[in-house]
Structures are given as C-alpha cells and as structure tokens.
MARBA-3410 file (N, C-alpha, C, O; in Angstrom, 1 decimal):
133
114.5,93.4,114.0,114.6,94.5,113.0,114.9,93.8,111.7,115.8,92.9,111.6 ~ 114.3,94.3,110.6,114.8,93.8,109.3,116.3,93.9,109.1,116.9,94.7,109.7 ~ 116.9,93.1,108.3,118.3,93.2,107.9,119.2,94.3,107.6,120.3,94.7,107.8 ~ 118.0,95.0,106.7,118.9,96.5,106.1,118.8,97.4,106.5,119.2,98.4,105.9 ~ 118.0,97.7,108.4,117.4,98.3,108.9,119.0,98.4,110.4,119.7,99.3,110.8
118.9,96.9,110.8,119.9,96.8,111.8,121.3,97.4,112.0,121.7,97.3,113.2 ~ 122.0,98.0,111.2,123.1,98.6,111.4,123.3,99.7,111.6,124.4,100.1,111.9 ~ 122.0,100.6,111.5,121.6,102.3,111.5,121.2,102.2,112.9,121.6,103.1,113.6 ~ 120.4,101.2,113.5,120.3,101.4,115.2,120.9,101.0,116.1,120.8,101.3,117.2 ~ 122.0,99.6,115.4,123.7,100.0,116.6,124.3,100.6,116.3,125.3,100.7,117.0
124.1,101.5,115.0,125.0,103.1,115.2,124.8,104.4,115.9,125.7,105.2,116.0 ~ 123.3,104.4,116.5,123.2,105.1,116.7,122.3,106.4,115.9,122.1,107.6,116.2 ~ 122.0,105.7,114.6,121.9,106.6,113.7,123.0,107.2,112.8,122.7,107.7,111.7 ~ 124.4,107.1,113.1,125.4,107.5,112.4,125.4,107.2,111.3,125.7,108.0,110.4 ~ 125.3,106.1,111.0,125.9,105.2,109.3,124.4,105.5,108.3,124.4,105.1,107.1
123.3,106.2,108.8,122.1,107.2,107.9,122.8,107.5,106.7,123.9,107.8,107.2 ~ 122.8,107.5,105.4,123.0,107.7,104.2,122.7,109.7,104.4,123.5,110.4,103.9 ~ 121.8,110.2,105.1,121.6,111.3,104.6,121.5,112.0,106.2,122.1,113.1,106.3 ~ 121.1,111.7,107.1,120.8,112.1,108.3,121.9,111.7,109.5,121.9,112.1,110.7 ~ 122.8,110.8,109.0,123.7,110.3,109.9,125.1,111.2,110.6,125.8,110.7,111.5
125.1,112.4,110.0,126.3,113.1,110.3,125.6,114.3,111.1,126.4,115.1,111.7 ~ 124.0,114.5,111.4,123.6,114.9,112.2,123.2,115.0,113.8,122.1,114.5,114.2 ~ 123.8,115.4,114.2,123.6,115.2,115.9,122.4,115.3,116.1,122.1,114.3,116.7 ~ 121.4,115.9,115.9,119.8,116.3,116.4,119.1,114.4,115.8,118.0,113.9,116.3 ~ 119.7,114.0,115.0,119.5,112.2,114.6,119.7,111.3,115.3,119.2,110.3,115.6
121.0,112.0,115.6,121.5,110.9,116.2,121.3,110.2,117.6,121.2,111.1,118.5 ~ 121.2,108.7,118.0,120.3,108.8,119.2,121.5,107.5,120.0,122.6,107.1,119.6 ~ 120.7,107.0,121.2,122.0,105.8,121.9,121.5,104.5,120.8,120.4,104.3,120.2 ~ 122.9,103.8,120.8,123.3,103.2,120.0,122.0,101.5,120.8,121.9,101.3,122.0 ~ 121.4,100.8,119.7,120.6,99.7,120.5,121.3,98.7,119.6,121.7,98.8,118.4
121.3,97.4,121.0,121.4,96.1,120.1,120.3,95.5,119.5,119.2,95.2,120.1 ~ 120.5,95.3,118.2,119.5,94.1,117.7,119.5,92.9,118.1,120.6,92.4,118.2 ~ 118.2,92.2,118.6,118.7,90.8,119.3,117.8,89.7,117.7,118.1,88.6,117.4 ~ 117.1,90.4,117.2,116.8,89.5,115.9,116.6,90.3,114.5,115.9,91.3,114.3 ~ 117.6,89.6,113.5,117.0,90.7,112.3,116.5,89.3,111.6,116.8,88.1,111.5
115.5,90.1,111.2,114.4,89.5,110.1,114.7,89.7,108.8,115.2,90.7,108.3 ~ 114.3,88.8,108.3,114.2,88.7,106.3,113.3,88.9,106.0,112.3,88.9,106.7 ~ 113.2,89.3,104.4,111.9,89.7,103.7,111.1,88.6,104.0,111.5,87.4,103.8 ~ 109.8,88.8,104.7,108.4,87.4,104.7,108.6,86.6,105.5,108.1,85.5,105.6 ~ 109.6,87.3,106.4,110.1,86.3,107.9,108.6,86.5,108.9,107.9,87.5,108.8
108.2,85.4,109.7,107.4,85.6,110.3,107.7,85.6,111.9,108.6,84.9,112.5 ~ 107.0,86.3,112.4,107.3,86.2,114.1,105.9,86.0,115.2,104.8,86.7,115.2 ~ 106.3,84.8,116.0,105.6,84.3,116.3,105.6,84.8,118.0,106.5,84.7,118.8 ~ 104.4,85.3,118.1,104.0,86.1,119.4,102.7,85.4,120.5,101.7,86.0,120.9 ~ 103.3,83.6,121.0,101.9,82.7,121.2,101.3,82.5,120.1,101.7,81.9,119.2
100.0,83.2,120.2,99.0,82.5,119.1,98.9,83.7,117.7,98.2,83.7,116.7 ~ 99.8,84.7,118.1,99.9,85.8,117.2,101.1,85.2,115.8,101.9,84.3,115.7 ~ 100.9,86.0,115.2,101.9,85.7,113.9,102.0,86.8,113.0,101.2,86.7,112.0 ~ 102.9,87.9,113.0,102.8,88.7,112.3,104.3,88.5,111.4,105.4,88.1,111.8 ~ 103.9,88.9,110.0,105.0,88.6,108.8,105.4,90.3,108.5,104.6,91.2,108.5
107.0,90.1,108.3,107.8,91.0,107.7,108.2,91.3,106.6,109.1,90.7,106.1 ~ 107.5,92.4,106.1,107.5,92.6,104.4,108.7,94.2,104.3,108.7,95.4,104.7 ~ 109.7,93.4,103.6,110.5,94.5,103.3,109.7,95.5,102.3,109.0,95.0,101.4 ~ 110.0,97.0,102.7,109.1,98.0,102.1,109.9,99.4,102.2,109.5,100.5,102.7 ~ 111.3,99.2,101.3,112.2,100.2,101.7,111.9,101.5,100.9,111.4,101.3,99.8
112.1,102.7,101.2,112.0,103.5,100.6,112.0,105.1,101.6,112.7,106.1,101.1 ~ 111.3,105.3,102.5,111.7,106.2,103.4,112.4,105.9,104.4,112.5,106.7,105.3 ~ 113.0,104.8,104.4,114.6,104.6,104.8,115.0,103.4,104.4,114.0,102.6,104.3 ~ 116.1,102.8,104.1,116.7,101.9,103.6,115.9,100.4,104.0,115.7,99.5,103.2 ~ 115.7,100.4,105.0,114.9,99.2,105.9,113.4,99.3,106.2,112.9,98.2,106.6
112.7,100.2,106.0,111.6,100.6,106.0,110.6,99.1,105.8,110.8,98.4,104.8 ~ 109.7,98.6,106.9,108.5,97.0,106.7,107.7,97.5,107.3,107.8,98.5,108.1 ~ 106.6,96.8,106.9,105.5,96.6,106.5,105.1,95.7,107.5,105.9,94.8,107.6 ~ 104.3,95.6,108.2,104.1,94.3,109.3,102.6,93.9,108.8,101.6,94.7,109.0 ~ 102.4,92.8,108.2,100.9,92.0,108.8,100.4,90.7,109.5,100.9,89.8,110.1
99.1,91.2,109.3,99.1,89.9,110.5,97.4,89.7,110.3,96.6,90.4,109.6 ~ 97.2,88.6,111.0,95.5,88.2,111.3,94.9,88.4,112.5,95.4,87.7,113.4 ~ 93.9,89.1,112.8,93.0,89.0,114.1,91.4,88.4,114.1,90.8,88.1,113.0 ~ 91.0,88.4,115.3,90.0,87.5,115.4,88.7,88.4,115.9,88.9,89.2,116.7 ~ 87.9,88.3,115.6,86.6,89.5,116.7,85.2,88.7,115.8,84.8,88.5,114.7
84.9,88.2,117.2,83.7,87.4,117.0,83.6,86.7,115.8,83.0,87.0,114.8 ~ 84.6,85.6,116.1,84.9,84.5,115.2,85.2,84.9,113.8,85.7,84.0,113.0 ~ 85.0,86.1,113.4,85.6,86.6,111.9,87.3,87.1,112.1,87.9,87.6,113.1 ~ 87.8,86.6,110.9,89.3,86.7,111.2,89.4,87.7,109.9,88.9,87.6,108.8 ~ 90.5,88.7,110.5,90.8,90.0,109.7,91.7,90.3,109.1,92.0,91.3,109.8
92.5,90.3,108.1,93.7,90.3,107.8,93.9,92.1,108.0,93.1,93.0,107.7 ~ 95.3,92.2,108.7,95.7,93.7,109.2,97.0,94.0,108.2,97.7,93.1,107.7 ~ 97.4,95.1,108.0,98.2,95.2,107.1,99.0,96.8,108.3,98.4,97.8,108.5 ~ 100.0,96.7,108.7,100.4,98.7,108.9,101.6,98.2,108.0,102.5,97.4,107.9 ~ 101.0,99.5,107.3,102.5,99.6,105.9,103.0,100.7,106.3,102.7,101.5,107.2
104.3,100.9,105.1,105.2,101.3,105.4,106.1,101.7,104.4,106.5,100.8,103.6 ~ 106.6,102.9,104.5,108.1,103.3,103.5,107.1,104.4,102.4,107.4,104.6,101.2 ~ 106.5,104.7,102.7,105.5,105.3,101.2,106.1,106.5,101.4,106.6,106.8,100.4 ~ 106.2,107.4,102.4,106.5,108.7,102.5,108.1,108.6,101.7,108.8,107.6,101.7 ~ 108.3,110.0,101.1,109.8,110.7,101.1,110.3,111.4,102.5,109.7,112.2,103.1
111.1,110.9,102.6,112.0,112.2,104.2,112.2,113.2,103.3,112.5,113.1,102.1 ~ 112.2,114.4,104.0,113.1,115.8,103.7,114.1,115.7,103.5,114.9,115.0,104.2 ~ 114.4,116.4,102.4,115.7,116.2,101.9,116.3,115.2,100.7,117.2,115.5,99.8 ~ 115.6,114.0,100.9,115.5,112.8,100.1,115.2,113.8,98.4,114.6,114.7,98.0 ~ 116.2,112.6,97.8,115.7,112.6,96.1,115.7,111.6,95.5,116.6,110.8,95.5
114.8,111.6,95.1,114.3,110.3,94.2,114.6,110.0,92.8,114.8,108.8,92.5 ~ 114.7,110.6,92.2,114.5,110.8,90.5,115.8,111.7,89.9,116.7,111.1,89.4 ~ 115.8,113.0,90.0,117.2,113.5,89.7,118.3,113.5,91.0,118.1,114.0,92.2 ~ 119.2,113.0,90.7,120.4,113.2,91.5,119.5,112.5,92.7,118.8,113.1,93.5 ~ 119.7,110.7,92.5,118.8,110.4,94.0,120.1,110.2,95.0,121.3,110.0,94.9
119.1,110.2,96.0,119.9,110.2,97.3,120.9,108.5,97.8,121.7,108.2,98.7 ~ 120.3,107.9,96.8,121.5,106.5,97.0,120.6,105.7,96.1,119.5,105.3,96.3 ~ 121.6,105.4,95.0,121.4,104.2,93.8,120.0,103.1,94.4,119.9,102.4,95.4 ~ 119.3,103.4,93.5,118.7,102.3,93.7,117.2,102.7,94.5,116.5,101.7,94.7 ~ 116.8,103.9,94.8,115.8,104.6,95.8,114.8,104.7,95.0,113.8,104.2,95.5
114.7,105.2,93.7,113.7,105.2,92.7,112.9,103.5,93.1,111.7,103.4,93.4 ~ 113.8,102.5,92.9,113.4,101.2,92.3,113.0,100.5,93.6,112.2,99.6,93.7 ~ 113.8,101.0,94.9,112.9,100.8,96.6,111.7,101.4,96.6,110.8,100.7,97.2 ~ 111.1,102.5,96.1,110.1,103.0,96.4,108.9,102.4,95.3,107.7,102.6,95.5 ~ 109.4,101.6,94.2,108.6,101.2,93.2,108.5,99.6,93.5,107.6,98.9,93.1
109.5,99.1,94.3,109.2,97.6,95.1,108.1,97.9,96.2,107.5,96.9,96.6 ~ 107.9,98.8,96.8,107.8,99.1,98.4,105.9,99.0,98.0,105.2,98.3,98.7 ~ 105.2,100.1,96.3,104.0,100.1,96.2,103.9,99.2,95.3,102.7,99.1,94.9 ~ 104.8,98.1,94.6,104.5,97.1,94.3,103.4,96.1,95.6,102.3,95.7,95.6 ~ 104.4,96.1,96.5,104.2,95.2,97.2,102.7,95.8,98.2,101.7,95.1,98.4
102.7,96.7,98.6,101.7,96.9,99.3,100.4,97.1,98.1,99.2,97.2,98.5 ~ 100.7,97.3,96.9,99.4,96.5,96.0,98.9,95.3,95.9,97.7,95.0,95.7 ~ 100.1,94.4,96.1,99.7,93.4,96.3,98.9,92.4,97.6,98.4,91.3,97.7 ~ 99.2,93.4,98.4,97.8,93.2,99.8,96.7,93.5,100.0,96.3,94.5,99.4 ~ 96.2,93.0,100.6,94.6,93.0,100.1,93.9,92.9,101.5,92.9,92.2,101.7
94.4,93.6,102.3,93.7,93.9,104.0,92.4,94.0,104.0,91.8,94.5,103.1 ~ 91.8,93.6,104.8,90.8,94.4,105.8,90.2,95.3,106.3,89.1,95.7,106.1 ~ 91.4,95.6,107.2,92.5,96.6,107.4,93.1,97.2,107.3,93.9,96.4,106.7 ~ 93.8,98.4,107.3,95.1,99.2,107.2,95.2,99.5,108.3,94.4,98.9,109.0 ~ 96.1,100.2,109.0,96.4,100.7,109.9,97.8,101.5,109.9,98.8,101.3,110.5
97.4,102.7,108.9,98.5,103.4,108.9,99.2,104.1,110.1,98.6,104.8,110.9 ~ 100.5,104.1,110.0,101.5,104.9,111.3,101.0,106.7,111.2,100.8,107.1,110.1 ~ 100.8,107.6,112.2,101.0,108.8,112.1,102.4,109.4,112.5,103.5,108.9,112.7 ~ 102.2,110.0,112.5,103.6,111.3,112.8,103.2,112.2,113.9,104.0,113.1,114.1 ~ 102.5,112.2,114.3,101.8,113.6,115.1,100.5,113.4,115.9,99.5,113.4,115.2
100.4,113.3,117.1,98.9,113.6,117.4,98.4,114.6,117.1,98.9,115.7,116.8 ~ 96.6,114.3,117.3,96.3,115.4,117.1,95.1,115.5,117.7,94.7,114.5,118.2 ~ 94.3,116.9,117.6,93.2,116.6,118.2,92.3,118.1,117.6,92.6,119.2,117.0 ~ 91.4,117.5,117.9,90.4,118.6,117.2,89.1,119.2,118.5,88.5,118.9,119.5 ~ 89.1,120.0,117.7,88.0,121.2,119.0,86.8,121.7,118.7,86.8,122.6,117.8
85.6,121.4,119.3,84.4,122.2,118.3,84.5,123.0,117.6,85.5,123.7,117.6 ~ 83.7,123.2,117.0,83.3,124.3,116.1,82.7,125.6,117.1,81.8,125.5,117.8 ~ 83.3,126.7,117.0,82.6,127.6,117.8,81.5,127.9,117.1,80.6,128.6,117.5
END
C-alpha cells in the first residue's frame, strides 16, 4: 500500500479525514505487510508494475502501471486513479484538508504525463445492458 494510504487500513478506516467517524466506513482493521513510495516498483516474476502517487479522492489514492506483451508487441497499461471527488469532499471553498486542491492538480498533472496504450479505468458498479425491445 502506498505510504499515505497505510494508516487508514490498520485503522480500520477510523483515522478518514472525512468518513472516519462513520460506522457504515468503517471496516476490520488490515496489516500492511509493504508500503510503497511514489515510483516504487513491484516486482511480480517477470511482471513489474510502478506506483504513482495520485492523491486526491483519498489521501493515498495510485495509479498503477505496467507493461504487457501480446504477440511480441509490448503495451504500456496505465489504471489511474484519484480523479473522482467523494461525496461530501471540498475542494476549492472551505476544502476538506489543506492541501486537496494542489493533490488533485498533482494527481492530473501526473496522469498527463502518461502516455499508455492503454487505460484501464477502475468502475464503481457493474452493469449490464438488455436489448432494445
């Protein structure tokens, strides 16, 4: 887990800047067995995927990329991260913790600066769709 990510999931969620005093948040408390630094890489065998801090929809919010292979062309993959606002969150008047404006303006700095293949954005929801009657 990234560095500024790690103390919110051996809390359980409690120590959340905004969501942390909520029970319906809050979840069992996990150990981190590795925290990562910005551009730390992790090495999975022949895999290698790099950690890009990308804080902004939560304090710890990365970015993971990496390279794949398919019929000898190699792909650079990017799944980003942190772009959304959470409910509730403020950014601009009265923000929700010093400094949130200038995470969210590092976070599309940085994923401008990649240049994927790929994306592979995270969803929130399955979904599914049904003919047209």
């Amino acid at each position: 887990m990234i560095d500024a990510e790690a103390p919110l999931l051996e809390s359980g969620g409690k120590t959340d800047f905004h969501y942390g005093k909520i029970p319906d948040f809050q979840f069992d408390p996990v150990k981190v067995d590795r925290v990562l630094r910005d551009g730390e890489v992790i090495k999975l065998g022949d895999i290698a995927i790099t950690a890009l801090f990308t804080p902004g929809h939560t304090k710890g919010s990365t970015t993971f990329t990496m390279n794949i292979v398919e019929a000898g062309k190699i792909y650079a993959v990017a799944f980003p991260n942190g772009t959304s606002v959470n409910p509730g969150y403020r950014v601009a008047k009265d923000p929700s913790y010093p400094g949130i404006a200038d995470d969210f303006r590092r976070t599309f700095h940085v994923l401008e600066m990649l240049k994927p293949d790929i994306w592979l954005y995270p969803t929130t929801k399955a979904t599914t769709s049904k003919p047209a009657n």
